[in-house]
Structure formats: structure tokens, C-alpha cells
C-alpha positions in Angstrom: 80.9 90.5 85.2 77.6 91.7 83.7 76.5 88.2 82.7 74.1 87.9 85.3 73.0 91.9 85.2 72.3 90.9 81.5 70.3 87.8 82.3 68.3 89.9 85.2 67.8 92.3 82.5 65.9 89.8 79.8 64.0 88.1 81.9 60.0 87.7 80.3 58.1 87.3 83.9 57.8 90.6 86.1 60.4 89.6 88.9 60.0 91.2 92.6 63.0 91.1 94.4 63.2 91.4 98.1 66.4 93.5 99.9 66.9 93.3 103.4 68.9 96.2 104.0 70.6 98.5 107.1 68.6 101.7 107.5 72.3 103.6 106.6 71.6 102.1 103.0 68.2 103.5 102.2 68.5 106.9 100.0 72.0 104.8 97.8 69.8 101.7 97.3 66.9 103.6 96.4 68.6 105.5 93.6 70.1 102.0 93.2 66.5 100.6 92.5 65.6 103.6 90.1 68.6 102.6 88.3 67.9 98.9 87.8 64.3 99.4 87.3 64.6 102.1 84.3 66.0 99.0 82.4 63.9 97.1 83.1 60.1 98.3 83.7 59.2 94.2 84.5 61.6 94.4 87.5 60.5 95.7 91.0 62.8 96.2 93.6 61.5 95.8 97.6 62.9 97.2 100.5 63.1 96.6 104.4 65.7 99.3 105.3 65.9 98.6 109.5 68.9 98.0 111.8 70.9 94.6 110.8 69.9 93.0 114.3 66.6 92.9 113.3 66.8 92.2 109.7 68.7 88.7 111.3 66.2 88.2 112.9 63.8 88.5 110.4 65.2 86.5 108.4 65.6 83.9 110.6 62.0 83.9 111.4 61.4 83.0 107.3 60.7 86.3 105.8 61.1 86.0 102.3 64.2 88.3 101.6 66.5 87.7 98.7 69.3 89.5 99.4 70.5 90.5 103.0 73.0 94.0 103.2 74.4 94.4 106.7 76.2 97.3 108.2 78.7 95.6 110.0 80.3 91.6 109.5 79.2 90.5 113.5 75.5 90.4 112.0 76.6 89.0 108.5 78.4 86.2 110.2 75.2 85.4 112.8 73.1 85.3 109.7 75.8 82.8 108.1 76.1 80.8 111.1 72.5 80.3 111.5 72.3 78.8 108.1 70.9 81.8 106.2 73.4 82.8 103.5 74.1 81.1 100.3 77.5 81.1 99.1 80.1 84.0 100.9 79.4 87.7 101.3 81.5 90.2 99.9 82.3 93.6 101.6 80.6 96.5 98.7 80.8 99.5 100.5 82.6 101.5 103.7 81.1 104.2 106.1 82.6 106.3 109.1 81.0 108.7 112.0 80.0 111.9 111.9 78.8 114.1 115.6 75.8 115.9 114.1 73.6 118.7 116.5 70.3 120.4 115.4 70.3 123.4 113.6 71.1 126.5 115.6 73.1 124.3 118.0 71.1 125.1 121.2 73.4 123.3 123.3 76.3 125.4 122.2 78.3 121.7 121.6 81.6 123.5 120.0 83.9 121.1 120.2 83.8 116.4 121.1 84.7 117.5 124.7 81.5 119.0 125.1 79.8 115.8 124.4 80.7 114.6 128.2 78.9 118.2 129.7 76.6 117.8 132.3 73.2 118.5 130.9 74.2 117.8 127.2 71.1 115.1 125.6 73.1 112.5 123.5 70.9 110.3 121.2 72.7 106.7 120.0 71.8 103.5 117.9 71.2 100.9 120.5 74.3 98.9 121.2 73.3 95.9 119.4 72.7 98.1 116.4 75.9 98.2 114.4 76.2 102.1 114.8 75.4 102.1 118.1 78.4 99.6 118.7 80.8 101.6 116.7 79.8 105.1 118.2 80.6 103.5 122.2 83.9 102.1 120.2 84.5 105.8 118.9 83.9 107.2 121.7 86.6 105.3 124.1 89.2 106.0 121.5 88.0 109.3 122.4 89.1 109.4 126.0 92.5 107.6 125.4 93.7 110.7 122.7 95.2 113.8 124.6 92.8 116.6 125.3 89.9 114.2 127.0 89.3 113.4 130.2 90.2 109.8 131.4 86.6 109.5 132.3 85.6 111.1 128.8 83.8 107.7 127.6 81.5 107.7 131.2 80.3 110.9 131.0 79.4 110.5 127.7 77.7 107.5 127.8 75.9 108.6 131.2 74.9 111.5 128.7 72.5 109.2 126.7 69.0 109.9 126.4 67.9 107.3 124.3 69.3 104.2 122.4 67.8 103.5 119.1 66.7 100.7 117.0 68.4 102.5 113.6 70.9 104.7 112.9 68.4 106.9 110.9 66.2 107.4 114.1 69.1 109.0 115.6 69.3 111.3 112.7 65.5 112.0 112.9 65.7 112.6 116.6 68.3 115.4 116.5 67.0 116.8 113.3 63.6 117.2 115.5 65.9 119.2 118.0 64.9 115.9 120.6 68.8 115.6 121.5 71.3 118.2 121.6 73.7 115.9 119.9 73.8 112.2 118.0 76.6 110.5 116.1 75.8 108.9 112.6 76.9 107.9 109.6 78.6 110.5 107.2 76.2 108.5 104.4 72.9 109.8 107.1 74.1 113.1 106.3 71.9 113.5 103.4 71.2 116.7 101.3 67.7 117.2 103.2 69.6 116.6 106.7 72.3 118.5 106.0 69.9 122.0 105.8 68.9 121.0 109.6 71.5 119.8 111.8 75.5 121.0 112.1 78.0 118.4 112.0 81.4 118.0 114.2 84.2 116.1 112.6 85.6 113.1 114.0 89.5 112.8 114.4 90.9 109.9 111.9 92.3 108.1 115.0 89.0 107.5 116.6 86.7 106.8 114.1 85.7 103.7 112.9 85.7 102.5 109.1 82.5 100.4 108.7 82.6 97.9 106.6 79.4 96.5 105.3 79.0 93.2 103.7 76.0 91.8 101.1 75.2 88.2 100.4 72.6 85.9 98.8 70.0 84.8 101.4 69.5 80.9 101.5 66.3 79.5 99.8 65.9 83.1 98.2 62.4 83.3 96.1 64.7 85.1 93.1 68.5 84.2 93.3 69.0 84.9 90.0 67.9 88.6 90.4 69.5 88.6 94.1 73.2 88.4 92.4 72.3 90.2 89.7 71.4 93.0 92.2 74.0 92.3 94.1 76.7 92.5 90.8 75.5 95.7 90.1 76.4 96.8 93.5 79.8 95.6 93.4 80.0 97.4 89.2 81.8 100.7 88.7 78.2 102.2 88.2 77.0 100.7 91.9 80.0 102.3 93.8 79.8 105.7 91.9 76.0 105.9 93.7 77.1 104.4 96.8 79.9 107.0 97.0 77.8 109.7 95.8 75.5 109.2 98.5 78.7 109.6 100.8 79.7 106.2 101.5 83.2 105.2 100.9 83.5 102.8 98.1 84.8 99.3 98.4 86.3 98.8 95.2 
């Protein structure tokens, strides 16, 4: 397992290594990076944290990325079927959804029902945008469970006050008290968040478990570091930071 950790370890040349990663992934990659790089002062780590639609695209337009980490497998498998992965991505980590409202809760959201309130500001990740997709999917199941209205899933969506490009936008926009309400990852919930915004548990039967896929990008500058990156991920020590930073581990 740690063959190619080992190699990426002894290398003589400073190596730069270039992640493509969903926002979601930023503060566990980061403390990823630290990790890695402590070993080994000649290795630097870069990162493009951004939604996965537009780290395709980037891709695609010949950035130089090494290794490509997607939120969801719909973008993975675009990436793959434009010729941009080398060999087959592996699923290293799981998320789910979290409501979260500003600190202080001005809208006096106490319960998913209010969501669908006339008047209620509801920020989303665009619906390309991996989040984005699987908050609408959430929130459907939503008006199917007892309790909702039948037209739950309309008024909530007719609720929306702005789609964003990242799920850590929609974070930012709520912390900022600029919605009254905005569903995330658990993982966005970070220490620094948590002191600012309140969040509203999703019922088991409507969230959705995001699974989130990494690969070697095609024609990579540094493959050899890319799956040693990659490797580490996938290692006991990778998923114990990736669950600390409340993602649910893969393995």
C-alpha cells in the first residue's frame, strides 16, 4: 500500500503537485497537505478547491491538474468520458446535508416545514453543482414523507434567492446573515462556521449520502505524486482526517 507514499516521500527534485478538488474538500485536504508536506519539506501540494462542474471544465480546457477529486460520480464520469482520467477512480470519502440558518435565526426557521414559508430567503449550490443537485433531490423526498405539504418541493424551491457556484458560497452567504436559510454539507459545518450559523437536522430518509470519487488526471505533470496523494487518501491516516473534518469515511 505505502509503496508509492514511500517513493513520493524520497524523491531528490522539489515536486509540485496540482489537486483539483470540490470546494466541500478544502479545510480535510488542507490538513491533508500539512500532513504530506511535514515529511517531506521538497513536496508542495496546490489547490483549486471550486465546484466539480467547473473543475471539468478546467480540466478539459488543459489546466495542468494532477489529480481531479469530485463531489459526486456524474462529473467523475464526464471527466472520464471526455478522455481526462487515467486509469479508474475510486470512491475515498462520503458526505450528507445539513439545513444551516445564521446565528440568532432571524427568520425564526424551527422546523424543514418552514423552509417552504412565504418570505423565507433560501440560498442553494446551483443545480449543476453537485450540492445543488442533491439539496433539490433532498428536498422532494421532503414533500413525499408525512408532515409536508404535497407542494413542499415548489414552495421551497420558489423560495430561492440565489443559486451558487460552490457549496462553500452557500455557507458564506448564510453565515453573512444574506439568506435566512441554506443547505450544505455536514463537512461545511466547520469549527469557525459552527460559532455563526444554527443547523437543522435532516431526517435519514431524505438525505442523500454523497459519494465522492478521486482519480489520476490523464497526461498529469506528476503521476507519480498524484497516486501517491491519492494512496494516502485512501490509508487509515487519510480517512481518520477526512472523518475528523466530518465526512463519512469510505473505508
Amino acid at each position: 500500500m505505502w509503496l508509492l507514499l514511500g517513493l513520493l516521500l524520497h524523491h531528490q527534485q522539489p515536486t509540485h503537485l496540482s489537486v483539483y478538488a470540490a470546494a466541500s474538500l478544502t479545510d480535510a485536504f488542507n490538513e491533508i497537505a500539512d500532513s504530506l508536506e511535514r515529511r517531506d519539506p521538497d513536496l508542495h501540494i496546490d489547490f483549486n478547491f471550486a465546484g466539480s462542474q467547473v473543475l471539468v471544465l478546467q480540466i478539459g480546457q488543459g489546466a495542468a491538474a494532477d489529480v481531479f477529486a469530485s463531489a459526486d460520480s456524474l462529473w467523475m464520469k464526464t471527466a472520464q468520458d471526455s478522455g481526462l482520467i487515467e486509469g479508474t477512480p475510486q470512491t475515498f470519502v462520503r458526505n450528507r446535508l445539513v439545513v444551516i440558518v445564521p446565528k440568532g435565526n432571524p427568520a425564526r426557521i424551527g422546523k424543514l416545514q418552514d423552509l417552504g414559508r412565504s418570505g423565507v430567503k433560501l440560498v442553494l449550490a446551483a443545480d449543476q453543482v453537485p450540492a445543488g443537485r442533491y439539496a433539490r433531490q433532498t428536498i422532494f423526498r421532503l414533500s413525499r414523507l408525512a408532515g409536508y405539504p404535497t407542494d413542499y418541493g415548489r414552495r421551497v424551491l420558489g423560495n430561492v434567492v440565489s443559486n451558487e457556484e460552490n457549496v462553500r458560497s452557500v455557507a458564506a452567504k448564510v453565515q453573512l446573515g444574506e439568506a435566512d436559510a441554506g443547505i450544505v454539507y455536514v463537512s461545511d459545518v466547520t469549527p469557525a462556521l459552527a460559532r455563526q450559523v444554527q443547523r437543522i437536522e435532516l431526517p435519514d430518509s431524505a438525505n442523500v449520502i454523497a459519494s465522492y470519487p478521486i482519480a489520476v488526471v490523464r497526461h498529469a505533470p506528476n503521476a507519480l505524486a498524484a497516486k501517491g496523494f491519492i494512496e494516502f487518501v485512501l490509508s487509515p491516516s487519510g480517512q481518520a482526517v477526512l472523518a475528523k473534518n466530518g465526512f463519512i469515511a469510505a473505508r
